[in-house]
C-alpha positions in Angstrom: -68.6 -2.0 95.9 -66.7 -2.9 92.6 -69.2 -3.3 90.0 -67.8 -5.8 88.2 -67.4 -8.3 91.1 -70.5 -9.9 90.2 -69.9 -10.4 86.7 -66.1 -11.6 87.6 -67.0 -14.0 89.8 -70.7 -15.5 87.5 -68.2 -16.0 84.8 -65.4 -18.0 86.6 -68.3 -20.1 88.0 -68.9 -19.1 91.4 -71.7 -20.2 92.9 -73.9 -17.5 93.8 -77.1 -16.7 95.7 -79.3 -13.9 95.8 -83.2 -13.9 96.0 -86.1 -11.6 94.5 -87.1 -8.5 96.1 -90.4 -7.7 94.9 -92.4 -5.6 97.5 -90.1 -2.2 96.4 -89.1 -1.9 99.9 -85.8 -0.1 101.0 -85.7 -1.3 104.5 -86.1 -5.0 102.6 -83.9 -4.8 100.7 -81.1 -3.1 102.7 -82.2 -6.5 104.9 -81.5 -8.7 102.5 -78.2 -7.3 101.3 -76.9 -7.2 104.7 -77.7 -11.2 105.5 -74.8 -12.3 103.5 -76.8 -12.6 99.8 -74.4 -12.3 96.7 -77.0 -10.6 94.5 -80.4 -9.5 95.1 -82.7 -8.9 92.1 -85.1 -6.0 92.5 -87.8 -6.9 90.4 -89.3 -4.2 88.1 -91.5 -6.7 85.5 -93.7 -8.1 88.4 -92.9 -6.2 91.4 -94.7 -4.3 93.3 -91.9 -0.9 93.2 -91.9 2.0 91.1 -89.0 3.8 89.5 -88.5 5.6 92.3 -88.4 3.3 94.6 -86.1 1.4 92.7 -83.2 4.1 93.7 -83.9 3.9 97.2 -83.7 0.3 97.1 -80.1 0.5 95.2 -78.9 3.1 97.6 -80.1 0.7 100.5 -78.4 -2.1 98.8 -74.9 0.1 98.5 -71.7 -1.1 100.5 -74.0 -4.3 102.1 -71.8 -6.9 99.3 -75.1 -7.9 97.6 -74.9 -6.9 93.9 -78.2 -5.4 92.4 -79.3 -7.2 89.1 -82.5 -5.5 87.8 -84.8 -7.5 86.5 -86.7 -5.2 84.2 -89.9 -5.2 82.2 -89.2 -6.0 79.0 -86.9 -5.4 76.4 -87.1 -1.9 76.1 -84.4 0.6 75.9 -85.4 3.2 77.6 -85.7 0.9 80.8 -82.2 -0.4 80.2 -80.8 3.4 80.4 -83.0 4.0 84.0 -81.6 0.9 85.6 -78.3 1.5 85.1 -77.9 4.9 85.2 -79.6 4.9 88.7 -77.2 2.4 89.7 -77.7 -1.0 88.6 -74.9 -3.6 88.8 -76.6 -6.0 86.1 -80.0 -6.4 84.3 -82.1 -9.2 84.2 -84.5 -9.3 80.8 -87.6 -11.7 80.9 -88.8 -13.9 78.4 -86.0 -13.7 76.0 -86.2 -16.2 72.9 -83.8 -15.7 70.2 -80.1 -14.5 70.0 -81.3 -11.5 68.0 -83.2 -10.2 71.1 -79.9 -11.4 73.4 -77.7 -8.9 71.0 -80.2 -6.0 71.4 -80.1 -6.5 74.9 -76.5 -6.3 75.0 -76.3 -3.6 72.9 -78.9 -1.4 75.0 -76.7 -2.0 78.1 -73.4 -0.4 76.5 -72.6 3.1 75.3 -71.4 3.4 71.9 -69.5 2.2 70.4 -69.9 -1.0 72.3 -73.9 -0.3 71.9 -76.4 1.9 71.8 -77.1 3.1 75.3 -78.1 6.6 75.6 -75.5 8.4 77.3 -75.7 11.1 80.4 -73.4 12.3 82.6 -75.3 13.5 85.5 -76.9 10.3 87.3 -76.4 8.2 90.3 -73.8 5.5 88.3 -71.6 8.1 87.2 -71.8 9.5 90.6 -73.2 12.6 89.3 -70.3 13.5 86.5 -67.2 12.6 88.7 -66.4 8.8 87.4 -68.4 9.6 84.3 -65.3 9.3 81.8 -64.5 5.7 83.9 -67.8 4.6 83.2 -67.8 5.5 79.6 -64.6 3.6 79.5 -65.4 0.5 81.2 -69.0 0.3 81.2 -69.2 -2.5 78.1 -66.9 -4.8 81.2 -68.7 -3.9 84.1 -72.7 -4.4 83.5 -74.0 -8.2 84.5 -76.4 -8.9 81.6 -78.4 -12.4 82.3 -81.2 -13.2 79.9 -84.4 -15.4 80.9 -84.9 -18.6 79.7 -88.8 -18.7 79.7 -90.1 -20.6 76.7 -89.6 -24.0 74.3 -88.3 -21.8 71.8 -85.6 -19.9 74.2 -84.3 -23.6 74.7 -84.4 -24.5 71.5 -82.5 -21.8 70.9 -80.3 -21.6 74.2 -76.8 -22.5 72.4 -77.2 -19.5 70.1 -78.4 -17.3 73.1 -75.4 -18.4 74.7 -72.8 -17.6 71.8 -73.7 -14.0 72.1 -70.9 -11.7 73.0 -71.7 -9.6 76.6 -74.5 -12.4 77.5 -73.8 -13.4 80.9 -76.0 -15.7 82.3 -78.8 -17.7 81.0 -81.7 -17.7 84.0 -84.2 -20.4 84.1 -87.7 -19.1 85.1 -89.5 -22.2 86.2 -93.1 -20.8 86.7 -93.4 -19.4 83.0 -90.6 -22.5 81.5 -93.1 -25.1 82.8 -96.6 -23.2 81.7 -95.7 -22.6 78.8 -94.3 -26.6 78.3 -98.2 -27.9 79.4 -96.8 -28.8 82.7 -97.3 -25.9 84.8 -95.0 -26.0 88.4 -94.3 -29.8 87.6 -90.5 -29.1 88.3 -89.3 -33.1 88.6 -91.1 -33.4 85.2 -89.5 -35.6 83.1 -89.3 -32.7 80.1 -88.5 -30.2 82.7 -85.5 -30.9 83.9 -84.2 -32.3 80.3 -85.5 -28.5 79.0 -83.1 -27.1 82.5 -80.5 -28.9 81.8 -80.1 -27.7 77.9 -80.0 -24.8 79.4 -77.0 -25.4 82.0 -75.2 -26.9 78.8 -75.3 -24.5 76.6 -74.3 -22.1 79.2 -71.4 -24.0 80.0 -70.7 -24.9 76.1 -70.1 -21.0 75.7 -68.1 -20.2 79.3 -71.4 -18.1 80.6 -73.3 -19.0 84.1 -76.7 -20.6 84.4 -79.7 -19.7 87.1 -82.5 -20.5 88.4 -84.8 -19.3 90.6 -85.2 -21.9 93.7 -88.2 -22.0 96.1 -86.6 -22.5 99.6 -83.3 -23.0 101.2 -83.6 -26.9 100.6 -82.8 -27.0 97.3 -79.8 -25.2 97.0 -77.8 -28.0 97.1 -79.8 -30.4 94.5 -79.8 -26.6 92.3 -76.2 -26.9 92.5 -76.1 -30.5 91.7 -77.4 -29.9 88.6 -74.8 -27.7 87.2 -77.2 -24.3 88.0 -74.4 -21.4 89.3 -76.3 -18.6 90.0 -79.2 -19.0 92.2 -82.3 -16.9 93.5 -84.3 -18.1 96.4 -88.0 -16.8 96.8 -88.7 -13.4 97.5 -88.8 -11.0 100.5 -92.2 -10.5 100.1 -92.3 -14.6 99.8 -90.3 -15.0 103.1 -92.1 -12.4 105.0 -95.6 -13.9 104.2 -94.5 -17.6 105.1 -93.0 -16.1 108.5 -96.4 -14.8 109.4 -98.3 -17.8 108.5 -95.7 -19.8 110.7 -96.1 -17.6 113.2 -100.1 -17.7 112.9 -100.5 -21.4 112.2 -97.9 -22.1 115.7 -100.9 -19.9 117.7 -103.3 -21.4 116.4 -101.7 -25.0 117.5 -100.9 -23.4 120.6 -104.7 -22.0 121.6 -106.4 -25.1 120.2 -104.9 -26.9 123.2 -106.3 -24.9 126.0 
């Protein structure tokens, strides 16, 4: 897979959709990639994986045309350097508020002198050593960074997010966004989608893409409507527990009228 499809195609505006994986499954997420999904986002900040399950779900993703976007823990370099030298097509940092974070960010996810990004030859992304000197080359182009948009004060501050050269994508989180505005999962709210759509604005004002993560395949359209590019739709873990209580609430229908 080229890695820097999906950062080509989030910045001409393509409209893209991926969803979470979260349970650290390989087979699930070799699924997923294989369904037709732009990106998939393997979750590392509330997931259920460890590190290394993380590289068998990259390698399961591989050659399916589903970009991996980590989304990692927290703004920490060291988990930068792990995602993407294992293989990571973009990085997803949570609960990211001011454009002094967004630059660090940036910074962790290139090698010098482009940023600070500890640098090793003998890992997955450099396919152990033989495209290393490509990598070290075009790296700074090829990693997706999208930053999460998780707070009052990330909105507030969501032009000078934007402005920050090597930030992607600005990604709503609407669980946390609308907590932490007093109106927890009140997503037609009034202040909600005014907060949402300062985010798709300043995104747009600066020529990046704007996410959010949607809840089922109904609102993909209205998501789009809104000026939202790159979406994410529920989780595998998500889909595979509403498929079993589908299946179960359907017997239960069916042996109740015996």
């Amino acid at each position: 897979m080229n890695k820097l499809a999906i950062r080509k195609r989030a910045l001409r505006g393509d409209r893209l959709v991926g969803t979470f994986l979260n349970t650290g499954s390989a087979i699930l997420a070799e699924v997923a990639g294989r369904s037709g999904l732009d990106w998939c986002q393997i979750d590392m900040e509330h997931g259920s994986g460890s590190w290394e399950m993380l590289a068998n779900q990259l390698m399961a993703l591989e050659g399916t045309g589903a970009a991996p976007v980590v989304r990692l823990p927290g703004l920490d370099p060291v988990s930068f350097k792990r995602a993407l030298d294992l293989g990571a097509h973009g990085i997803m940092i949570p609960n990211l508020n001011t454009a002094e974070q967004a630059r660090k960010a940036v910074s962790y996810s290139r090698y010098p002198p482009h940023g600070v990004r500890g640098v090793a030859s003998m890992n997955r992304s450099a396919h152990y050593g033989a495209k290393f000197a490509e990598r070290m080359e075009t790296g700074h182009e090829n990693t997706f960074v999208v930053v999460q948009i998780e707070s009052p004060t990330a909105v507030e501050n969501a032009n000078e997010i934007a402005a920050v050269d090597g930030v992607d994508a600005l990604f709503v989180g609407p669980l946390d966004l609308s907590l932490n505005m007093g109106i927890p999962r009140e997503f037609n709210h009034p202040d909600f989608i005014e907060a949402s759509q300062k985010v798709v604005d300043a995104a747009n004002s600066h020529n990046k893409a704007s996410g959010i993560l949607a809840f089922g395949a109904s609102e993909i359209a209205g998501t789009y409507a809104r000026g939202f590019t790159l979406v994410a739709i529920g989780s595998d873990g998500g889909m595979v527990a509403n498929g079993m209580a589908e299946l179960v609430s359907e017997n239960r229908k069916a042996t109740s009228n015996q």
